[in-house]
C-alpha positions in Angstrom: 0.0 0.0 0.0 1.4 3.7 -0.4 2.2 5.6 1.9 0.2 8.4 3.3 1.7 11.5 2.0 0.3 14.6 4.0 1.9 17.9 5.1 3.5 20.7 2.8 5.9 18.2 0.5 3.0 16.1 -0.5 2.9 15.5 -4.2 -0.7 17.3 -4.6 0.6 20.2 -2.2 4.1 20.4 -4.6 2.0 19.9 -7.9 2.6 23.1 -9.5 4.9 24.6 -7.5 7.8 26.8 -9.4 11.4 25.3 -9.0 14.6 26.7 -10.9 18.0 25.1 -10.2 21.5 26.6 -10.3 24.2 25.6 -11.9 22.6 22.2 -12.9 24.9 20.3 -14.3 23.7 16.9 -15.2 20.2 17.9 -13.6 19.5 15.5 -11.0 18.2 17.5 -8.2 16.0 19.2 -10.8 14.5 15.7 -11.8 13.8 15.2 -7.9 12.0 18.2 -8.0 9.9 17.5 -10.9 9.1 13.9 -9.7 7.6 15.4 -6.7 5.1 17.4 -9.1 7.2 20.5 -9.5 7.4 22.9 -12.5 11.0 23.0 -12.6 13.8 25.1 -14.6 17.1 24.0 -15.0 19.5 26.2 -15.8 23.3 26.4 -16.4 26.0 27.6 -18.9 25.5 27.2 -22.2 27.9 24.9 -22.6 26.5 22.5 -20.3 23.3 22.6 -21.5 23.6 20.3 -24.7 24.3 17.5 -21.8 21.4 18.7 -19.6 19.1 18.6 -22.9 20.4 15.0 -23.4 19.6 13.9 -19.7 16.0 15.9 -19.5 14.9 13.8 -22.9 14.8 11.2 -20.3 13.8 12.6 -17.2 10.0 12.3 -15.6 7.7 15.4 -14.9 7.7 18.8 -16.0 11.6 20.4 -16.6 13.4 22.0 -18.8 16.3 23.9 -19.6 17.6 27.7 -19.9 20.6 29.2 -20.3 21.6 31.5 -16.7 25.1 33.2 -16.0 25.1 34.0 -13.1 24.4 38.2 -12.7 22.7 38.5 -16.3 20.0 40.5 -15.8 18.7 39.5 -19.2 18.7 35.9 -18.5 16.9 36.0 -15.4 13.7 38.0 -17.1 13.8 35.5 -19.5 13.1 32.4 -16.5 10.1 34.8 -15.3 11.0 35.2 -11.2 10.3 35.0 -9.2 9.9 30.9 -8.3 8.7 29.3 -5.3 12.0 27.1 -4.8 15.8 28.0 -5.9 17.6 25.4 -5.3 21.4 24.3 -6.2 23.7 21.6 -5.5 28.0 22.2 -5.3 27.6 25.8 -6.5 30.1 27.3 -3.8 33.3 26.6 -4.7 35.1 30.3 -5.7 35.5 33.4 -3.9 34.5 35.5 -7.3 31.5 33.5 -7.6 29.7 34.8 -4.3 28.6 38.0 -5.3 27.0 37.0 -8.9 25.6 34.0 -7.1 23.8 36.4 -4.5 22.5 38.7 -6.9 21.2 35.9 -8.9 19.4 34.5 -6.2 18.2 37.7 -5.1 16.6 38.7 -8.6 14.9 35.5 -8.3 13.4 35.5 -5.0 9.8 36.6 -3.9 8.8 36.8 -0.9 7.7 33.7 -0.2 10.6 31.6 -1.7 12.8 29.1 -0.5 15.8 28.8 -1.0 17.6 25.3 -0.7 21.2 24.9 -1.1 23.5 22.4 -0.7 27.0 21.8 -1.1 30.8 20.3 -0.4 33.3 22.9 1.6 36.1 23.4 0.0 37.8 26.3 1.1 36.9 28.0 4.7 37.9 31.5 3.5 35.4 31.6 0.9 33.1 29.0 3.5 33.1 32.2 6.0 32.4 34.8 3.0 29.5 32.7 2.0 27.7 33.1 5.3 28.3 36.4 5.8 26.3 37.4 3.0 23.9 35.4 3.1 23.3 35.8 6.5 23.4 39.5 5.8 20.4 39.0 3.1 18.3 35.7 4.2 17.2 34.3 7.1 19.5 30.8 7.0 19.1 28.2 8.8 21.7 25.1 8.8 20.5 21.6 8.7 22.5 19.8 11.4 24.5 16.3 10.4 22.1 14.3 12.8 19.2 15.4 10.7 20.6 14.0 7.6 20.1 10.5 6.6 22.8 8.5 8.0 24.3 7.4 4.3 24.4 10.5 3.1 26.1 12.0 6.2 29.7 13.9 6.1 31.3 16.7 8.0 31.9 18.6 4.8 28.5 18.2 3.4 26.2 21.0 4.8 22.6 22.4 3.6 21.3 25.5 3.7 17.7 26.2 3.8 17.4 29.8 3.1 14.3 32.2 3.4 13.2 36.5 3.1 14.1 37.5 6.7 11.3 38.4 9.3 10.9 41.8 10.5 13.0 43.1 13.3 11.0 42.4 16.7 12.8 45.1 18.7 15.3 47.4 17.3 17.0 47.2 20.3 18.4 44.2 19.6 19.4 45.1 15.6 23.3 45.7 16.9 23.4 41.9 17.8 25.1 39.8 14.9 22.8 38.0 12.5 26.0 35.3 13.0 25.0 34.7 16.5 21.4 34.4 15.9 22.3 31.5 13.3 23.8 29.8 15.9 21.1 29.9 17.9 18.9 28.8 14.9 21.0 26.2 14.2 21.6 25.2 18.2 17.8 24.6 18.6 17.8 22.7 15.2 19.9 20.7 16.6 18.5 19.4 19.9 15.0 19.7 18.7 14.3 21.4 15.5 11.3 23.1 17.4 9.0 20.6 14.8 6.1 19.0 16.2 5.6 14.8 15.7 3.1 15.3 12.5 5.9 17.7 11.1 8.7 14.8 11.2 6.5 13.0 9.5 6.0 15.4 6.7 10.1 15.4 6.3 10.4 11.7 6.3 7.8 11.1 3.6 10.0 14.0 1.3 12.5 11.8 2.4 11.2 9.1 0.8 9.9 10.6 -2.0 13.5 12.1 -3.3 14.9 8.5 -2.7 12.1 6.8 -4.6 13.5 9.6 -7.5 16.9 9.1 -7.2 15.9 5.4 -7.9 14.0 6.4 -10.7 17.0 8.6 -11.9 19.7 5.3 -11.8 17.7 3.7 -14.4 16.9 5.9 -16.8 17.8 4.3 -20.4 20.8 5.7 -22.2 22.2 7.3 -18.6 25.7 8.7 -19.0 26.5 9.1 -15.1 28.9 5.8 -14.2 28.1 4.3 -10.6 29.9 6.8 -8.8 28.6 9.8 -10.5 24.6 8.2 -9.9 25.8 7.6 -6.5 27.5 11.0 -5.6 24.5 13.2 -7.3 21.2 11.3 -6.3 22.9 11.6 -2.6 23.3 15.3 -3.2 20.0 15.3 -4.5 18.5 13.5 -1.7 20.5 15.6 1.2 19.2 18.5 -0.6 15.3 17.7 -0.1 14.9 15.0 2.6 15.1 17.2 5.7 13.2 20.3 4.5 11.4 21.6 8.0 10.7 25.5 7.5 9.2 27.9 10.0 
């Protein structure tokens, strides 16, 4: 029998629902988005899209491609922002893309959009950059390891769930460092998540929904991604959707 699928990330809730991924690649967090019943948009240099093309002819759902440098003001008008879900997998990985990849995002946003990001540390200079602006710009909030899926699990692997930030409560308290209220975000997170029983459910049936994809995506005929590759982007995929829990 399947599963009873209730909450927000239900397929009838998600149906609809605009997605647009940065810096695609070979488009698999994309396809997890459109087997969920998303409207998604994948986008990426043009010289990775001829690949993307090849991979979406045999994706499920609704998705398809565009062409987005990061900072074109021209491309973005032509995806029609803003989107109910940005979402990008191993896009922070150079100092001189942090400001492009903000203004992107920005130009993209509404105020009701969510921003999931996910995404392998490779330098802590540009790690710390990358916080500070977001955190200057969204409310972020860091999914904690213990959250994850135990496979999928790895001290450089960290997920951002990004949203507009709230209004200020007290401008007394506007001197205190958006870094330290993070923390504290991400502290709570951490020993509870604040979520109540019915809302763990909701996260373990996207759970199991972005695995059921990332299944799907492994045998799709004519698939150019070797073992590794299937392995290494349908986990990505899956870290970057299974433990979505948003205030």
């Amino acid at each position: 029998m399947e599963p009873d699928r209730k909450g927000r990330f239900c397929p009838s809730k998600l149906k609809g629902k605009r997605v647009i991924e940065l810096g695609a690649g070979c488009g698999v967090a994309g396809f997890g988005m459109a087997l969920l019943g998303c409207d998604v948009v994948a986008t990426d240099q043009v010289e990775v899209l001829p690949l993307l093309m090849r991979n979406i002819e045999h994706s499920f759902g609704s998705i398809q491609v565009a062409e987005l440098d990061w900072g074109n003001d021209d491309h973005v008008r032509a995806v029609d922002p803003p989107f109910d879900y940005i979402i990008g997998t191993d896009v922070v990985y150079a100092e001189r893309l942090l400001e492009p990849l903000l203004q992107t995002i920005t130009a993209l946003s509404g105020p009701k959009t969510t921003i999931l990001l996910g995404y392998e540390i490779r330098s802590t200079n540009v790690h710390e950059q990358m916080l500070q602006m977001w955190r200057r710009n969204f409310d972020v909030k860091i999914v904690p390891q213990s959250k994850m899926h135990p496979t999928f699990q790895h001290p450089s692997i960290q997920l951002f769930i990004m949203g507009s930030k709230p209004p200020e409560r007290n401008t007394e308290n506007t001197d205190q460092g958006s870094g330290q209220e993070s923390d504290k975000v991400e502290t709570s997170m951490e020993e509870n998540d604040g979520r109540s029983s019915e809302e763990e459910k909701v996260t373990d049936s996207v759970g199991d929904l972005v695995e059921e994809g990332c299944e799907l995506v492994k045998k799709l005929p004519n698939e150019k991604l070797n073992d590794f590759e299937t392995r290494r982007y349908g986990s990505m995929a899956a870290r970057l959707l299974r433990d979505v829990n948003i205030a």
